[in-house]
N, C-alpha and C positions, 0 to 999 in steps of 0.2 A: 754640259752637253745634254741635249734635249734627246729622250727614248723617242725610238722609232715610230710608226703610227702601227707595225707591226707587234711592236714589244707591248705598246698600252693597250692594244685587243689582246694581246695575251693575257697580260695583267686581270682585264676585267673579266673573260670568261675562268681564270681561275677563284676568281674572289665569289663567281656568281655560283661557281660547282661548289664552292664550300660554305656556302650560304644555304642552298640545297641539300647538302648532306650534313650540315649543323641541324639542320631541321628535321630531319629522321635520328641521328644523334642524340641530340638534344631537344624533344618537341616541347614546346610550351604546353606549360601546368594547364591541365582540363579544367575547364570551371565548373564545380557543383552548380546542379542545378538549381539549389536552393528552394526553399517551403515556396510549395506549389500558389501562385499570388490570388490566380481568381478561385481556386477550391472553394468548398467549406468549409470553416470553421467548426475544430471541434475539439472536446477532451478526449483524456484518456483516465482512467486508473488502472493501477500494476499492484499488485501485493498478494496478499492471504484473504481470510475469512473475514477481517473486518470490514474491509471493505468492497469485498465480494459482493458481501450483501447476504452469508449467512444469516439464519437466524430471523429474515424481513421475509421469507417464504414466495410462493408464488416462483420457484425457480425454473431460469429458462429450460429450454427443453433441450435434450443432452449436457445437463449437467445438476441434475438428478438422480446420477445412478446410472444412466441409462450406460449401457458399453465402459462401466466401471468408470466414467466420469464422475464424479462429487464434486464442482467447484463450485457448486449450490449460486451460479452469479442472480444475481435477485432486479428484474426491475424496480424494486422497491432500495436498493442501494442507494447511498449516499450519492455517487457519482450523480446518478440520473434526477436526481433531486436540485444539482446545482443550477442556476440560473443566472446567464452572463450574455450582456448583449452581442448579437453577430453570431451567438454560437449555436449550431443547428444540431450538433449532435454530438452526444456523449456515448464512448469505447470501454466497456467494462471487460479485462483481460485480467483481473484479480478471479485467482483459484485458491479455495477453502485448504488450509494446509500446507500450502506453497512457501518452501523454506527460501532464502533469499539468491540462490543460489538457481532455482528453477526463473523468477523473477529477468534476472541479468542474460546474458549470452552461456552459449553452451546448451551440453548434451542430455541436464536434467530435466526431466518429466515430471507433472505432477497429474496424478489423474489421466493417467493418456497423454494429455496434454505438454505439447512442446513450449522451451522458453518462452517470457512475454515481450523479451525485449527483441526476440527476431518476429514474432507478432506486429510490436510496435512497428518495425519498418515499414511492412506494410501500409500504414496505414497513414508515417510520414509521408512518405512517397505518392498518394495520392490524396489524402486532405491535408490542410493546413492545420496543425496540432497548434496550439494555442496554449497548453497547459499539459500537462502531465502529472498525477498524484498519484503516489506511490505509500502502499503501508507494508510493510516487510520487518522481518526480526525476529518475533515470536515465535516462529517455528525452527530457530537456528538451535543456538544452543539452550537458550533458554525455555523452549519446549513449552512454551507458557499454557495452555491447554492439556499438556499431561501432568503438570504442576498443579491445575484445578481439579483434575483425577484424582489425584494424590491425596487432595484438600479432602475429598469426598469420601475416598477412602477411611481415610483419619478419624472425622468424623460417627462410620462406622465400625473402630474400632479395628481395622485392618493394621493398621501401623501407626506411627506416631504421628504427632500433629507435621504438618508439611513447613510450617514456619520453622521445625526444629528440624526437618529433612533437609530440606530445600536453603531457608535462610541463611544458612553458615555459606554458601557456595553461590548465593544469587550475584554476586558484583563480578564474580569470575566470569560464571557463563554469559555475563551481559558484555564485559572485556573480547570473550572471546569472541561474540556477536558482532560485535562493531566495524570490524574488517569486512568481514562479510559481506553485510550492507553498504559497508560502502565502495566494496568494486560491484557490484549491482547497480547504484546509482550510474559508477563511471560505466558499464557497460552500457545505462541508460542514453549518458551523454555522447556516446561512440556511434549510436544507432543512428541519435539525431546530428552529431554532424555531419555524421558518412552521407543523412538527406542530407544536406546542405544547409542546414539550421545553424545558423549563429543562437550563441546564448540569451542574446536579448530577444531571440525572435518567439520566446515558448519561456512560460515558467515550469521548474523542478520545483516539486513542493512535493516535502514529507512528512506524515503525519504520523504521531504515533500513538501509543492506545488508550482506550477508557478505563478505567476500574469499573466490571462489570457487578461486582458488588462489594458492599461495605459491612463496618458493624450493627450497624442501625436495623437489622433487621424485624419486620415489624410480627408483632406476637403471633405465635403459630406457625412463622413459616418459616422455621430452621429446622427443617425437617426434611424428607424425601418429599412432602406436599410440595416443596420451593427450592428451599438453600441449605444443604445441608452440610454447612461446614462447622466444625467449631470456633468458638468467640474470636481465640486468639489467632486462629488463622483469616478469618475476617478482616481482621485491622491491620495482619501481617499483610496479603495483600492487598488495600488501601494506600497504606501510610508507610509502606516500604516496598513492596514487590514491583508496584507499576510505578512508583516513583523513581526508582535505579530505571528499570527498563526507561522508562520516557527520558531519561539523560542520557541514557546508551545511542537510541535513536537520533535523539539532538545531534550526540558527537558524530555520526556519521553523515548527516543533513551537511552539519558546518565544513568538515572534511571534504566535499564538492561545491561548495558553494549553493547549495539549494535553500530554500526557502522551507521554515522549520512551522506546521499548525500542531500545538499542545494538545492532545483531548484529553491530559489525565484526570482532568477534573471534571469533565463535562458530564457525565453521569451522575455528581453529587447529588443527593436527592432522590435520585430517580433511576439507581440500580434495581438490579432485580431485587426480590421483595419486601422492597424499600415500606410498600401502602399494603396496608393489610386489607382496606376495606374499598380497593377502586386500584386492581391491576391497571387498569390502562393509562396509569401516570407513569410505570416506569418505562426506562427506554430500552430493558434488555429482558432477554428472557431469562426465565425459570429454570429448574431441571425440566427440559423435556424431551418426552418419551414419544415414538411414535410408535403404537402398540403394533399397527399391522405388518411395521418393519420388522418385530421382530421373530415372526413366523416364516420369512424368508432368509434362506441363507446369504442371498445374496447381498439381502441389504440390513441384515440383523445388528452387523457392527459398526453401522453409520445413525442406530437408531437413537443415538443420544446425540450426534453431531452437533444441533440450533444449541445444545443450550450455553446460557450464559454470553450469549453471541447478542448484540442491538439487534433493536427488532424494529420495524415499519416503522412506528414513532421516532427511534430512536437514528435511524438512516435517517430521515428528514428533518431532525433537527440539528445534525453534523454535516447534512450537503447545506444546510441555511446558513450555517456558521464559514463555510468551506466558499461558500458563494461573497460573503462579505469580504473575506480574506484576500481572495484573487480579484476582487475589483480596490483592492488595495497595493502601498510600496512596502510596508511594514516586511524588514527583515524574516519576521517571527510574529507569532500571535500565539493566546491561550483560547482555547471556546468554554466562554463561562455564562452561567445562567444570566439572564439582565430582570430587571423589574415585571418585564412583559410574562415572563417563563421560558422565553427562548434565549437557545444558545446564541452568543454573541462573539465576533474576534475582539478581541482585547490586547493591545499592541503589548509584547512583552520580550523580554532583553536576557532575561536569565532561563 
């Protein structure tokens, strides 16, 4: 029996009201917008003091103290050094001291200063981020900076050597470190897909740290004139302190899938008072002091911040190594000296 002409208008205005209210019900998935196509082109960096740009001087303005800011960002930083075709401008959001936690999402401050990774959206959302480089870890649990205090301390006879402080418990606090950084990275990757970033659209690259100095130090300057640590803690941090740390880093680099640059070795040579007769081959600083800081309360206890931190030289020849690496596929790289005297990526697997 054939339905009525009556019954098949029924039929269709109920299929069409429920087609209409499936769509308030159920609306179809929003499309992210995705990385803005005609923007600019540009990086970012996120981390601490190394790559702030500590230590390279000339720091931007409010973030020198100014309204208790210290993130010391330096146009003389490695970011700003890098060199990649299309890319118009580089984002320096790394703050001096910034433990990994301030880095990623949430309600930690460093310096005044709010997360980098609610920063970063910013700035997905209206240029096309291209890269992302992040150095974060040292200031977690491994405190690596109160650890060279310690060194210095020792040295002067305050306490024991820090190799025998510190070394029995360094693989712990670098264990405990790892997590850390690596929900940082994911909070990194949450920022950019919430823009609308697929993974292939930006590289994640983590970097992790120099040995700012060694045992080699050259005559007269193991002293407050330069480096004042003793022998065994020299080689302790060398040949074991930043070596565990740079595999800590590694392990949370691979735990996201991000792209891992080695610097542990990139300073060989050319730590602080590496040259006895011609400072301006190394690429870090000394012990220094800035005297006038230390007549002000306000900034008396930042007055030793730079040291031991890459200096000018030494930002420019890790954004040159940093610059090779991203115009690379390489997994992983080391930045190691080449015959020329610059730092070089060197494709590496372990």
């Amino acid at each position: 029996m054939r339905p009525s002409g009556w019954l098949v208008l029924f039929l269709v205005l109920v299929v069409a009201t429920l087609g209409l209210a499936g769509d308030r019900l159920f609306p179809p998935p929003k499309a992210l917008p995705g990385p803005p196509e005609d923007a600019p082109r540009v990086i970012v960096a996120m981390g601490d003091s190394t790559i702030s740009g500590e230590g390279a001087g000339d720091y931007e303005r409010g973030t020198n103290g100014e309204k208790g800011d210290w993130c010391h960002r330096s146009p003389n930083a490695s970011i700003h050094q890098v060199k990649l075709p299309d890319v118009v401008k580089a984002y320096n959001l790394a703050c001096s001291g910034a433990p990994s936690a301030q880095v990623g999402l949430g309600k930690v401050e460093q310096y005044t200063e709010r997360s980098q990774a609610s920063q970063l959206a910013r700035i997905a959302a209206r240029d096309r981020v291209v890269a992302v480089v992040v150095a974060s870890g040292a200031n977690d649990d491994p405190s690596f900076s109160h650890v060279l205090d310690a060194c210095v301390r020792a040295w002067l006879g305050e306490e024991r050597s820090c190799s025998a402080t510190v070394g029995p418990q360094w693989s712990r606090r670098i264990n405990r470190m790892i997590p850390k950084v690596t929900s940082a990275l994911r909070d990194i990757q949450t920022v950019m897909a919430n823009a609308g970033y697929k993974r292939s659209d930006y590289q994640l690259v983590v970097q992790s740290y120099a040995a700012p100095v060694g045992p080699d130090v050259a005559h007269g300057l193991q002293d407050l004139s330069g480096c004042p640590f003793l022998s065994k803690d020299l080689r302790w941090v060398e040949k074991d302190a930043v070596p565990v740390l740079t595999a800590g880093v590694r392990k949370a680099a691979n735990n996201v899938g991000a792209r891992f640059l080695d610097l542990s070795r990139a300073g060989a040579g050319r730590e602080a008072c590496s040259s006895e007769r011609n400072p301006r081959r190394e690429w870090f600083r000394r012990l220094a002091v800035h005297w006038t800081d230390l007549q002000r309360d306000d900034r008396a206890t930042h007055a030793l911040q730079e040291s031991f931190h890459p200096n000018a030289a030494g930002h420019e020849q890790f954004g040159r190594c940093l610059s090779e690496f991203l115009t690379t596929t390489d997994q992983a790289a080391a930045c190691l000296s080449g015959h020329d005297g610059n730092l070089h990526a060197a494709t590496s697997s372990d």
